[in-house]
N, C-alpha and C positions, 0 to 999 in steps of 0.2 A: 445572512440575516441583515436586514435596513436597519438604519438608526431608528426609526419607529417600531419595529418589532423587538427590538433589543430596550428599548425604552419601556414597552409594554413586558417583557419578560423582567425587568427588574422590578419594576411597578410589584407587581402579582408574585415575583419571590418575596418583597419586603411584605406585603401582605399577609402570604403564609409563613413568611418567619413569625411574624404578629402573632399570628395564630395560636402557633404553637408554644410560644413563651407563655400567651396568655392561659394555654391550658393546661402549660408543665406546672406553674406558679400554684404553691396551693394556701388559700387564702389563712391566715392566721390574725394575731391580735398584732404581731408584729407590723407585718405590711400594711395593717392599720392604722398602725402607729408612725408609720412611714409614709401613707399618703397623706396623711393630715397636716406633718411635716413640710411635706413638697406644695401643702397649698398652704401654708404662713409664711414659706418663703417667698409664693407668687405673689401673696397681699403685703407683703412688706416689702419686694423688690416696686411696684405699684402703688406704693401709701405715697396720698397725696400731700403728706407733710414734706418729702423731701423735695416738692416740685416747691410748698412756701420756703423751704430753707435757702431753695438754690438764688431763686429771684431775692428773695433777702440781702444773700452776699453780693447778689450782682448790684443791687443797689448800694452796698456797704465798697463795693469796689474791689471784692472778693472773689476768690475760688478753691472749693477743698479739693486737692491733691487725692491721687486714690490710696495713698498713705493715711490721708485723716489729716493733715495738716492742711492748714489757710495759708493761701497764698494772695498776696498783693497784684492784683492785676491792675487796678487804675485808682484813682480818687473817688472817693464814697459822691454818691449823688444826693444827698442829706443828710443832714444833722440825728443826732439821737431821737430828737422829739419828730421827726417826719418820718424815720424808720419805724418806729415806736406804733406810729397811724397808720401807715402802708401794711406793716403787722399783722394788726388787729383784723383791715378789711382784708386782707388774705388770706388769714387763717381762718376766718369767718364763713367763709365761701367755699375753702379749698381745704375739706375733708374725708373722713373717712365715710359720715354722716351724710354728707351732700352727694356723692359720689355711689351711693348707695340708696338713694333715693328714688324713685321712678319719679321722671321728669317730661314736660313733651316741646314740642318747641316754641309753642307760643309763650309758656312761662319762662321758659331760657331766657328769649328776646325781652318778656317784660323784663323778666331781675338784672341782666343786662342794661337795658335803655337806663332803666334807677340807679343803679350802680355805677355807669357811665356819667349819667348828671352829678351825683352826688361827686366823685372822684371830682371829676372837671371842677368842680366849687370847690371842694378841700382845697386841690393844692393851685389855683389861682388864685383865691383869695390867704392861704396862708405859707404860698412857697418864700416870703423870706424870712419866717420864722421856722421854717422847714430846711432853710440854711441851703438853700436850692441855688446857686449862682448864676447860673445860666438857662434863660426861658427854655432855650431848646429842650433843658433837658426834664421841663415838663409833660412834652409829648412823648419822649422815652419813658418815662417813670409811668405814666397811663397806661401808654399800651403794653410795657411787660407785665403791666398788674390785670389788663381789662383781659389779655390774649390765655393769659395763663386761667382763670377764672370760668372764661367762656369753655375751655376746650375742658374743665373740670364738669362743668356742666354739661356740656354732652355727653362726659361718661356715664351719666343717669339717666339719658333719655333713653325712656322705654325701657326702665329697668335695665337696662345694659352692663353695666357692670358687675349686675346679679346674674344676668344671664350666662357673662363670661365666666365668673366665680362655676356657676354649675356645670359648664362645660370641661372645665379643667376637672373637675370633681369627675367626670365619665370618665375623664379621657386617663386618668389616673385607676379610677374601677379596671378598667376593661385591660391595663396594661400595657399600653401605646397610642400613639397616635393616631387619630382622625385622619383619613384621607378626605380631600373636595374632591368636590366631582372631577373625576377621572377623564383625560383627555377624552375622545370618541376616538374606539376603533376603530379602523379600515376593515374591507371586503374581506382581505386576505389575512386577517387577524384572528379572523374565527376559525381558520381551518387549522393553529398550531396545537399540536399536541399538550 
């Protein structure tokens, strides 16, 4: 047997193992209660609050441990009062709300281009009260706030993030996973028993 045929024979047993768990399984209130389970865990491994925490401490100078403890990684890049605003426009943007929203790309770019001016004005005209020491690290503090923001916002385009939510929601119904489109068999694939 070739690597491709053997490739294709394992394909097609995980298939009908599928199958058949799917049809041993007999639905109850429980399994119910266990898929719903497995999808607050997806939307909570995915809440876009811990993407504003993470950026938070990286400008705090931070990093949580997968203990739960902070760890000191370098010197905070602003004062209270410039974490304080970076905050505000992060958590602003960068939710559960936003993220769940159907978006398309033209309004991305506009809330982006606004959002890009507006930042750019905050903190050049108030990074030394923002305790900001170093220009450089103006263009740092922008783009981990504008990068993180944007890529929040394409979660929404086109409903997407709803759409992913419902996919999960089948793929949980049905008892396994989705296969994509399956390689293309060869000539000689069709003739195995």
């Amino acid at each position: 047997m070739n690597t491709e045929d053997y490739e294709n024979y394992e394909a097609q047993s995980e298939l009908n193992q599928q199958n058949i768990e799917g049809q041993q399984l007999p639905y109850s209130p429980q399994m119910a209660e266990q898929m719903h389970q497995a999808q607050a865990v997806l939307v909570e491994q995915t809440n876009p609050k811990k993407v504003v925490e993470t950026v938070m401490l990286r400008i705090q100078g931070q990093e949580r441990e997968p203990n739960g403890e902070l760890k000191e990684i370098s010197s905070p890049k602003m004062n209270k009062l410039g974490i304080e605003k970076i905050w505000f426009i992060l958590d602003s943007h960068i939710n559960q709300n936003i993220i769940l929203s159907h978006l398309d790309e033209f309004q991305i770019g506009k809330i982006m281009i606004e959002l890009s001016n507006d930042l750019v004005d905050n903190l050049s005209l108030n990074w030394k009260e923002y305790g900001i020491k170093d220009k450089t690290d103006l263009d740092d503090i922008n783009n981990s706030v504008l990068v993180n923001i944007y890529v929040c916002l394409k979660r929404a385009e086109g409903q997407n993030e709803k759409n992913w939510l419902g996919k999960i929601s089948i793929e949980q119904i049905s008892g396994g996973q989705r296969f994509g489109k399956q390689k293309k068999e060869s000539l000689w694939a069709k003739f195995r028993l």
